[in-house]
C-alpha positions in Angstrom: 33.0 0.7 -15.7 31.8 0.4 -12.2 28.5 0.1 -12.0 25.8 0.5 -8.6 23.9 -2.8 -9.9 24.1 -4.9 -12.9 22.6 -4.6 -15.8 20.0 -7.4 -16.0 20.2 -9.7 -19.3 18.2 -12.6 -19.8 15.4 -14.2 -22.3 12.2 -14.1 -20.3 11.2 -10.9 -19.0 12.2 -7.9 -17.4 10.2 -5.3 -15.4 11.8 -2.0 -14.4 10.0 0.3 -11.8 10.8 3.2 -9.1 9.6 0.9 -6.5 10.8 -2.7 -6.1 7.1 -4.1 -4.8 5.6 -2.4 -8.3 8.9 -4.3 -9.9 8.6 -7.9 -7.9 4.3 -8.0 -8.8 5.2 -7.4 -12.7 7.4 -10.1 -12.6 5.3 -12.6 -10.6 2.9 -11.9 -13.2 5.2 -13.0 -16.3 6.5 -15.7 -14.5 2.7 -17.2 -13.9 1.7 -16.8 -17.4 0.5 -13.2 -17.9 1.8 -10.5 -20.7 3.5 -7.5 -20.6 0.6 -6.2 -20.5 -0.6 -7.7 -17.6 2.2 -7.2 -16.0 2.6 -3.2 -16.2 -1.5 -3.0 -14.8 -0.8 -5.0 -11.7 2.4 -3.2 -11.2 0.8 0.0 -11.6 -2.1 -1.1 -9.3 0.4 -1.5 -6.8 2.4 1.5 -7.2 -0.9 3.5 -6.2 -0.5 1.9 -3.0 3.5 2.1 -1.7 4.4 5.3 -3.6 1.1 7.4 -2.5 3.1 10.4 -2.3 4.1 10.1 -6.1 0.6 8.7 -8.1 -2.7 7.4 -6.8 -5.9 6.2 -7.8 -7.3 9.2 -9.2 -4.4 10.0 -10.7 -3.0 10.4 -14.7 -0.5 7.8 -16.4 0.1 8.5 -20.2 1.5 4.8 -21.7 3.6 3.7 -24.8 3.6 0.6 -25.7 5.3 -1.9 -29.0 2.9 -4.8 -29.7 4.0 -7.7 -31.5 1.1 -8.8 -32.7 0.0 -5.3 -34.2 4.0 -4.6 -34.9 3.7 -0.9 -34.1 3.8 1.2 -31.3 0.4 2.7 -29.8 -0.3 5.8 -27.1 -2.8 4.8 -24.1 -3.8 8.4 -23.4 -4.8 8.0 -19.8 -4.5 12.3 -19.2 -7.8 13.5 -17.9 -9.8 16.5 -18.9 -10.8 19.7 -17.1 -14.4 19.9 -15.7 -17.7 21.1 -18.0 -17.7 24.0 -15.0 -13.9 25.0 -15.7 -13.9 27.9 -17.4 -11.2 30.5 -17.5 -14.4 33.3 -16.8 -15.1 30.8 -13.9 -12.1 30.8 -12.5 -11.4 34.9 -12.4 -14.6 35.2 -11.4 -13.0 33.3 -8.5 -10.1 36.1 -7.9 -7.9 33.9 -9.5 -5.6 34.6 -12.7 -3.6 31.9 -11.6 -5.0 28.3 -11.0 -4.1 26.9 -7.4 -1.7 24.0 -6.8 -3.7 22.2 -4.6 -7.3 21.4 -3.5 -10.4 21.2 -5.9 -10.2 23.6 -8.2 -7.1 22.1 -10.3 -8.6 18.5 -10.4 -9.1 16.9 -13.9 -11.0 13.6 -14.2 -9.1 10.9 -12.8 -7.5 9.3 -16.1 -5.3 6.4 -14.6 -7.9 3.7 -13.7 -9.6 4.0 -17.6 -5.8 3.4 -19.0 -5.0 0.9 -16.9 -8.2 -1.1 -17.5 -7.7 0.2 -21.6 -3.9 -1.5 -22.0 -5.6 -4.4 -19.9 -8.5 -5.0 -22.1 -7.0 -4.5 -26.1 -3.4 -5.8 -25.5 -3.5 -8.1 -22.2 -5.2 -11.4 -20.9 -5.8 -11.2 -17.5 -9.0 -10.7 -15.6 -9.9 -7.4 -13.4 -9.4 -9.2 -10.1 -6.2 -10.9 -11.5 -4.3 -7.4 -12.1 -5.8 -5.8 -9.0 -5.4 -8.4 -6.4 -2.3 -7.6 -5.4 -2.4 -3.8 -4.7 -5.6 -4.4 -2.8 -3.0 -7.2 -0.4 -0.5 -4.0 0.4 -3.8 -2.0 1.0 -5.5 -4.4 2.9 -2.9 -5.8 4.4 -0.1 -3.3 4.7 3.2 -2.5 3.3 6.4 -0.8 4.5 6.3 2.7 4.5 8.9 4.9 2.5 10.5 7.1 4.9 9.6 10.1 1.9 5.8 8.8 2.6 6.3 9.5 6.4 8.2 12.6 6.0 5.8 14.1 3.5 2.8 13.1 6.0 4.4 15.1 8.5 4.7 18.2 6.5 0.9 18.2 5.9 0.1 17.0 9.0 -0.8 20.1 10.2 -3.3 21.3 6.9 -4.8 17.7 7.1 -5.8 18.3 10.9 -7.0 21.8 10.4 -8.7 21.5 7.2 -8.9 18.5 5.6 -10.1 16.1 8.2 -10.9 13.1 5.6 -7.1 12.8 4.5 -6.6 13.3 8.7 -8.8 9.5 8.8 -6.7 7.8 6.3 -3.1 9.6 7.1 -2.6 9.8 10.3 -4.0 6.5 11.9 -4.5 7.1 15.7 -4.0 11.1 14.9 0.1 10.8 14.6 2.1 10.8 11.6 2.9 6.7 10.8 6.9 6.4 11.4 8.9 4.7 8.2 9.0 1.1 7.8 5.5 0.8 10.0 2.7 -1.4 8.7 0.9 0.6 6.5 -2.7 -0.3 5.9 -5.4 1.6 3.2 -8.4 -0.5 4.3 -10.9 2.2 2.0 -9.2 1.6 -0.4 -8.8 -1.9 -0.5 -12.6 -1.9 -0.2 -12.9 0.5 -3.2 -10.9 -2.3 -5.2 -13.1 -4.9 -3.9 -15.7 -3.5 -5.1 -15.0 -2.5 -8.6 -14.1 -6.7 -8.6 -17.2 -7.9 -7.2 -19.4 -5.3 -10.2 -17.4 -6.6 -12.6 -17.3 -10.1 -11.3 -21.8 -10.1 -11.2 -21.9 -8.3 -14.8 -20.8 -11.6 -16.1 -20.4 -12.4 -19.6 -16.8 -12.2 -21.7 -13.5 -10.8 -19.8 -14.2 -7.7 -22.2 -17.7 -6.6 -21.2 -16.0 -7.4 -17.0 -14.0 -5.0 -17.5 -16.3 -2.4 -19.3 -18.0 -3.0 -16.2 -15.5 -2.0 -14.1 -14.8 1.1 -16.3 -18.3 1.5 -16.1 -18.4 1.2 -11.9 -15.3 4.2 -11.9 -16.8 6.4 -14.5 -20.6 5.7 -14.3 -21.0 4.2 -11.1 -20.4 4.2 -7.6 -16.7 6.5 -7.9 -18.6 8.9 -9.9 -21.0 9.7 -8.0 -18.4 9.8 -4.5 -16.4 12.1 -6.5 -19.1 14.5 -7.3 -21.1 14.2 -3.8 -17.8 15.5 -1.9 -15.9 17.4 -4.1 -18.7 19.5 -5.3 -20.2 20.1 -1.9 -17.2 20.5 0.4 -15.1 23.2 -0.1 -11.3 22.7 1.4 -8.3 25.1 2.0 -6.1 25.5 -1.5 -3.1 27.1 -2.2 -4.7 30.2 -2.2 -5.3 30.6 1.3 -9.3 30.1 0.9 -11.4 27.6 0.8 -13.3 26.3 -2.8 -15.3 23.8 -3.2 -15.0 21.7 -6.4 -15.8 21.7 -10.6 -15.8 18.1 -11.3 -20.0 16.3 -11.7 -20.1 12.7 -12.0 -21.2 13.8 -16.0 -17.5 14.8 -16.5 -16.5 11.4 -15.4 -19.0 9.9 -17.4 -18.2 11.6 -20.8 -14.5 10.6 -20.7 -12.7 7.7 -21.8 -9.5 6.5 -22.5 -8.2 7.5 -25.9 -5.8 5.0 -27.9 -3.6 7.3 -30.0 -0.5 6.9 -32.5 2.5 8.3 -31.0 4.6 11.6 -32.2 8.0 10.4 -34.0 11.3 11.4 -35.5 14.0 9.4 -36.8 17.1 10.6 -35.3 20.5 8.7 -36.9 19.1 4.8 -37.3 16.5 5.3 -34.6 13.1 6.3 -34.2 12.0 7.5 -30.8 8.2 7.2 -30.5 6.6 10.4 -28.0 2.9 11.2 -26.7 1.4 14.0 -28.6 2.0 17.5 -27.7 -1.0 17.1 -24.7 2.0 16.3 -23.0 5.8 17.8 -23.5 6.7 14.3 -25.0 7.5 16.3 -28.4 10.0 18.6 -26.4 12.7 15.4 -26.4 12.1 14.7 -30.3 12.4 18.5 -30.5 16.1 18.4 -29.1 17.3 15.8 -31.2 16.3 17.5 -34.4 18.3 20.3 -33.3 21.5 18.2 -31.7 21.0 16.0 -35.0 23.3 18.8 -36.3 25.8 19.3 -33.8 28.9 16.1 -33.7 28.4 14.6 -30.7 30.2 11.7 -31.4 33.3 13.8 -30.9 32.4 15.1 -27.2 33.5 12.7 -24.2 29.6 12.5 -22.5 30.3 14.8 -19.2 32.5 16.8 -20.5 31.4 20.7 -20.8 31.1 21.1 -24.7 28.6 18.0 -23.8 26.9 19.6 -21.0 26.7 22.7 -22.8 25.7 21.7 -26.1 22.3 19.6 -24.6 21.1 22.3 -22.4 21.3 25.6 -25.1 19.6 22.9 -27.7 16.8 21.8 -24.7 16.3 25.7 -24.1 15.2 26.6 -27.3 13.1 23.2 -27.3 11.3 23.9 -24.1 10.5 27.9 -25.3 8.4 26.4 -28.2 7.1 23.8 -26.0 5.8 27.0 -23.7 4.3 28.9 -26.8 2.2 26.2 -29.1 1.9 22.9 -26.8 -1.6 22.1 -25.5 -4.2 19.6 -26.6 -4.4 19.1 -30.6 -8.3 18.2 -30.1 -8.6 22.1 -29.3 -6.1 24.2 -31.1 -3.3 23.9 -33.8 -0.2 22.8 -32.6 2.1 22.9 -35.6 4.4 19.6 -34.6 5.5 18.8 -38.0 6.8 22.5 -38.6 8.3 22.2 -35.1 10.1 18.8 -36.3 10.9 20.2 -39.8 14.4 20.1 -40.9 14.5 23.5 -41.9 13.3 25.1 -38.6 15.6 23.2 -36.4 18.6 24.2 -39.2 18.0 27.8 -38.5 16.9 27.5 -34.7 20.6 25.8 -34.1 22.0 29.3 -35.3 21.3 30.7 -31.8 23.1 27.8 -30.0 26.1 29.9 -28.9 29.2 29.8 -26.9 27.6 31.3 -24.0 24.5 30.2 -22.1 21.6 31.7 -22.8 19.2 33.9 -20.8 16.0 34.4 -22.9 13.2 32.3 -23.3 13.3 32.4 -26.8 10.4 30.3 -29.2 10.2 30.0 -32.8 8.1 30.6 -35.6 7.3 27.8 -36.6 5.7 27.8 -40.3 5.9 31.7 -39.8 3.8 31.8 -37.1 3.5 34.2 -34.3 4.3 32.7 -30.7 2.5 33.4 -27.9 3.7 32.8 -24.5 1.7 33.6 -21.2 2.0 36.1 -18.8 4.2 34.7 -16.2 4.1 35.3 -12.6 6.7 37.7 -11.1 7.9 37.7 -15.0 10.0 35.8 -15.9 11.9 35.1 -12.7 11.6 34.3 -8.9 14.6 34.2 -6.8 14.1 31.0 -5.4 15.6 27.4 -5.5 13.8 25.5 -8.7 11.7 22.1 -8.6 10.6 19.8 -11.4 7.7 18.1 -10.7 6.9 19.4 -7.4 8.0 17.8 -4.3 7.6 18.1 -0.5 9.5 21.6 0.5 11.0 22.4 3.5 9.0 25.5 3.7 6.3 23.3 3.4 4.7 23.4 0.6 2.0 20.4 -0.1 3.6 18.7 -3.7 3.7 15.4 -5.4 6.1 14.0 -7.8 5.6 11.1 -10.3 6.3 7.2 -11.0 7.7 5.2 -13.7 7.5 1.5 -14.8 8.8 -0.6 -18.0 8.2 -4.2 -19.1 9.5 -6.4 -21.6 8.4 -9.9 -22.3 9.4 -12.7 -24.2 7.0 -11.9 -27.1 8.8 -8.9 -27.4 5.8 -6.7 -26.4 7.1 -3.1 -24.5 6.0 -0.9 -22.4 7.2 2.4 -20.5 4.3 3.8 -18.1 4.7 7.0 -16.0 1.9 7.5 -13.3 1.3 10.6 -11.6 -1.3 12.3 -9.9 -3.7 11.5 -7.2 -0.8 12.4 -4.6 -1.8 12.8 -0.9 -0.5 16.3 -0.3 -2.4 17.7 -3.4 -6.0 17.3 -2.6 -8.6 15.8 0.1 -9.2 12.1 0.7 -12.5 11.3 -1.2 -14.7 9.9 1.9 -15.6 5.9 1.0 -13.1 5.8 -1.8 -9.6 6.5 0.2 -8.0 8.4 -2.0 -7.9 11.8 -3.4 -7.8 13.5 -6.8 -5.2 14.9 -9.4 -4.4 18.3 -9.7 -3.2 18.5 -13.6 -5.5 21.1 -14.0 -2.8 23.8 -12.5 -0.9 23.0 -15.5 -3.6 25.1 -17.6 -3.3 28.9 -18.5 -6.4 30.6 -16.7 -5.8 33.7 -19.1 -7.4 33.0 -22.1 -6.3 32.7 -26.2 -3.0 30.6 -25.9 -2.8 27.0 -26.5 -2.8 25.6 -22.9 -5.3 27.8 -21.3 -8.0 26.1 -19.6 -11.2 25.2 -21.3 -13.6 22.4 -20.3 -13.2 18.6 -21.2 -10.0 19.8 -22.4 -6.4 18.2 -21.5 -3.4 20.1 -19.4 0.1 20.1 -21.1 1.3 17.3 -19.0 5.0 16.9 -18.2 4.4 12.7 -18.0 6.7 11.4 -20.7 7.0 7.7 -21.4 9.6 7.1 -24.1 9.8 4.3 -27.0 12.7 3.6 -29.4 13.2 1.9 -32.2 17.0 0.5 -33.7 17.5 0.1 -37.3 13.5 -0.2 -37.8 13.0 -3.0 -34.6 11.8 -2.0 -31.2 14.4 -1.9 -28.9 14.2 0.5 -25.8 11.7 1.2 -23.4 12.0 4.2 -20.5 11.2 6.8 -18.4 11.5 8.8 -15.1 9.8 10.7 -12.7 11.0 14.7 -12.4 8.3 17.1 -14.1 9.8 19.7 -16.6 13.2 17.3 -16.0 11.8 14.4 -17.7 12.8 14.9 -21.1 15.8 16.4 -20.1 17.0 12.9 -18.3 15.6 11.1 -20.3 17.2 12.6 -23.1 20.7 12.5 -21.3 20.3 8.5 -20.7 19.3 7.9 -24.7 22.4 9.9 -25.6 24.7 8.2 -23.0 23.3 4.7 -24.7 23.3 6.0 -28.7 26.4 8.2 -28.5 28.7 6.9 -25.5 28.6 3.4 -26.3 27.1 2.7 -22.5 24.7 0.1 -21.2 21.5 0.7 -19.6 22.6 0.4 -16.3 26.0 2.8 -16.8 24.1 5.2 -18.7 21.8 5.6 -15.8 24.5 5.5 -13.0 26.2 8.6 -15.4 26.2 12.3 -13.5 23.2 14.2 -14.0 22.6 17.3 -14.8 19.6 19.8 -15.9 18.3 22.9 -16.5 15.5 25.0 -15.0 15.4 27.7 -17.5 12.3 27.0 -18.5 9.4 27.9 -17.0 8.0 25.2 -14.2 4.7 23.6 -15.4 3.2 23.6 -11.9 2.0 26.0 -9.4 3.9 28.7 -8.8 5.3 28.8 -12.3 8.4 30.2 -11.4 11.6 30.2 -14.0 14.7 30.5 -13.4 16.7 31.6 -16.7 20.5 30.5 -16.9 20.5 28.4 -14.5 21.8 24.7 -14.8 21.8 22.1 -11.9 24.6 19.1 -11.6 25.4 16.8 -9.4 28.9 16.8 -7.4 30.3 13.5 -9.2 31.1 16.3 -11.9 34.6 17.3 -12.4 35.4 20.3 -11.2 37.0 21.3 -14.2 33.9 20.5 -16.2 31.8 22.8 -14.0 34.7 25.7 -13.9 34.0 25.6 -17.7 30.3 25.9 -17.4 30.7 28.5 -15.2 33.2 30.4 -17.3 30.4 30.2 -20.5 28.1 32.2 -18.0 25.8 28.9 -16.6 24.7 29.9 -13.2 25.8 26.4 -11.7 24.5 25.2 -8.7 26.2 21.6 -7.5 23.8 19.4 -5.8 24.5 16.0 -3.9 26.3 13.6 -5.9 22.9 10.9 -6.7 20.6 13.7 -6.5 19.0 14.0 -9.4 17.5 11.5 -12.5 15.2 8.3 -11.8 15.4 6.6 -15.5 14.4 3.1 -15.6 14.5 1.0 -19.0 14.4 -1.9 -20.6 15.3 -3.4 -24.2 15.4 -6.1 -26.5 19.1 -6.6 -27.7 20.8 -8.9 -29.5 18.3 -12.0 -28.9 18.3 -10.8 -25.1 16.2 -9.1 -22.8 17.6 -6.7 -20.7 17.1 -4.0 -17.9 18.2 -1.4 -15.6 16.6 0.7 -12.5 17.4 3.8 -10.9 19.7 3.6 -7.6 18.9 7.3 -6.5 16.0 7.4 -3.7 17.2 3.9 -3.1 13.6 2.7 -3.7 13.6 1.4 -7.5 14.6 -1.6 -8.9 14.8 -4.3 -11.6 13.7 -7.5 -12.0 13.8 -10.1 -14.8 15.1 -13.5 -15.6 
């Protein structure tokens, strides 16, 4: 089978990324003697810097990981909480019953830099200015633009000139938008880097308490207080057409740390696929294997429409439940084992029909009641759907996500998906150079369901690493960018690997498809009920048929949609595959 690049087989590490610096740094980092561990920091470091439009500093990154030495698989919840001032009463004493997609209001504290420094300091070796060393060279130095950076830099240019002046200073160098492929320099942030080295560098004492010290100079220190010194006393222009200042106090930084966390599980023919808990929509993809578990795919050609049509009614009635009982467990009851139960999926399957579905339809899960929110416009808007938002025509100001795997030859694994942080989202921080995540319009500002807003409490994220297990062993490692798509592609890739007999790389290359049925987890919230998105490599035939079962079909470009990266441990080798879509990620590995 033709394939757009190999897959990558060897014995001594792999690293898999959506950006082929973030790729190149994880591997220069196995090859002089650092982990996996290691490895996946520094490549996240630098991902902050060349894919600004997709994560950043003060963004989220939820990370799975396989550890040899512990022989298990562990959660590195790096998903920060809403503000002690983020109330829902706050916010509709606002005028708000919705939260805004951009500015201060929806920030959360910035969860990506306690992860990082987390996986560094309990499963790696290397020191804090080893790992971060190379992202501050791209940001001091420079690194080719993306031509998506440059575009989406021209689509704000016009809010960051009018109304948020600090993003103006670090976007726009000279006042014009920087053209694609130009130098690109982040001297703040290169100095914010510095920094956190040089405070962890004079604390002295064991690599351990260096980097408590840099956690300590993020969430107790000098970022803290930046964060809380602008954002509280500078209100910018949100989605909402006025300006707010923000919620977030250096305290709410102070009080938060990086949890370490078992993962959700569910054993699904002779594997085990290992998910975040339901503070994220990680379940959703264990969800549609308990209910496929009972359909035979074995005897449908991957593509075909009984294929295509099977996955997406199962991933509707997953994603319905995932709307009425996911939010964060350290707040209210979400019943996972009910939702994994064999019984419930037996009878949820029943309403798998011939014929695509238009409801949102959630379960009862233990005989519960569902409750679902209400949705703007209710349930629909007539408009063209987005996963995890990205720059519009229209313009609208959006971000998107990042992904990154490693393998090394201990046989440690990881699968990392930054978000956050992206420039369009919310102001440049003055000092720090770089701005903050907006999770927080994930949350429910009406009150009583399980992902409505409440302080130091996590948004139902969409980031959704993914960890499997063969026959009992670790084996795969994986992930994508794409919002409410994420466990919907990666689901398609697993199934393409455990049920079509591909490789990584083939199942990757495969046509994509997916739904946007289900509600969108960011700001507007708009759904889109029946309606299924495929790319044009399709056959016609196959989409005829989807049409004919009453799919509203829309075809899209023919590598338009999926950004899975993996990698494994197989047969005594290592292996590895990257996304060719975007023409920006890449693997590496020897």
């Amino acid at each position: 089978m033709f394939t757009t690049r190999p897959e990558l087989v060897g014995d001594f590490g792999m690293v898999a990324s959506t950006h082929w610096l973030a790729s190149q740094t994880g591997m220069s980092v196995l090859e002089r003697g650092g982990n996996a561990a290691d490895a996946a920091v520094a490549a996240g470091f630098v991902l902050q810097v060349v894919e600004p439009h997709l994560n950043g500093p003060g963004g989220d990154v939820p990370i799975l990981l396989w550890s040899e030495l512990d022989q298990k698989a562990s959660v590195v919840c790096g998903q920060g909480v809403a503000p002690a001032a983020a109330t829902g009463k706050r916010l509709r004493d606002l005028g708000l019953d919705i939260m805004p997609g951009t500015g201060h209001l929806p920030n959360v504290v910035p969860g990506a830099f306690g992860a990082w420094m987390t996986l560094l300091q309990q499963w790696g070796s290397w020191s804090v200015r080893d790992v971060l060393e190379p992202a501050i060279h791209y940001a001091r130095h420079g690194h080719p633009l993306l031509r998506r950076v440059s575009e989406a830099i021209g689509t704000v240019q016009h809010l960051f000139t009018e109304h948020w002046p600090t993003s103006a200073e670090t976007w726009l160098p000279g006042g014009s938008v920087p053209t694609a492929n130009s130098h690109f320099k982040r001297p703040a942030l290169a100095a914010t880097y510095e920094r956190i080295i040089a405070e962890s560098g004079a604390a002295g004492g064991t690599r351990n308490q260096q980097i408590d010290a840099a956690k300590n100079a993020w969430y107790r220190g000098f970022v803290a207080e930046a964060i809380e010194r602008y954002c509280t006393r500078t209100p910018v222009m949100d989605t909402t057409g006025e300006a707010h200042a923000g919620l977030m106090t250096a305290d709410d930084l102070a009080r938060w740390d990086a949890a370490v966390e078992e993962p959700v599980t569910f054993d699904y023919h002779n594997y085990t696929v290992c998910k975040t808990g339901p503070w994220g929509q990680g379940p959703v993809f264990l969800q549609q294997l308990a209910l496929l578990q009972g359909f035979d795919l074995e005897s449908m050609k991957p593509g075909s429409a009984d294929w295509v049509h099977t996955i997406i009614e199962a991933g509707k009635l997953a994603f319905a439940d995932r709307e009425a009982w996911y939010g964060d467990p350290a707040f209210v009851e979400v019943p996972v084992a009910d939702l994994l139960s064999p019984g419930y999926n037996d009878d949820r399957r029943k309403l798998v029909g011939d014929e695509a579905s238009f409801s949102l339809r959630p379960g009862n899960p233990g005989g519960r009641r569902p409750m679902m929110p209400a949705y703007p416009d209710s349930p629909q808007i007539d408009a063209a759907g987005s996963g995890e938002p990205t720059i519009s025509a229209a313009g609208e100001v959006r971000g998107d996500t990042c992904h990154l795997d490693v393998v090394d030859s201990s046989g440690m694994m990881i699968a990392a998906t930054p978000s956050g942080g992206w420039f369009q989202a919310s102001p440049t921080v003055p000092d720090l150079g770089f701005c903050l995540s907006t999770r927080g319009q994930m949350f429910w500002v009406e009150q009583g369901l399980p992902n409505s807003i409440a302080p130091g409490k996590r948004p139902r994220t969409t980031l959704t690493p993914s960890l499997a297990l063969r026959d009992g062993k670790p084996w795969l490692a994986f992930g994508t960018p794409g919002g409410d798509f994420q466990d919907q592609w990666t689901l398609h890739f697993f199934l393409n690997v455990a049920h079509g007999g591909l490789n990584l790389q083939e199942a990757i290359d495969q046509p994509e498809f997916h739904s946007i049925h289900m509600p969108n987890s960011f700001y507007p919230r708009d759904t889109h009920l029946g309606q299924l998105l495929i790319e044009g490599r399709f056959d016609p035939s196959v989409i005829k048929e989807l049409e004919r079962r009453g799919h509203g079909v829309t075809v899209r470009g023919d590598w338009d949609m999926g950004y899975v990266s993996a990698v494994a441990r197989e047969g005594g080798w290592l292996k590895a595959a990257a996304n060719p879509r975007g023409m920006q990620g890449y693997a590496v590995g020897r």
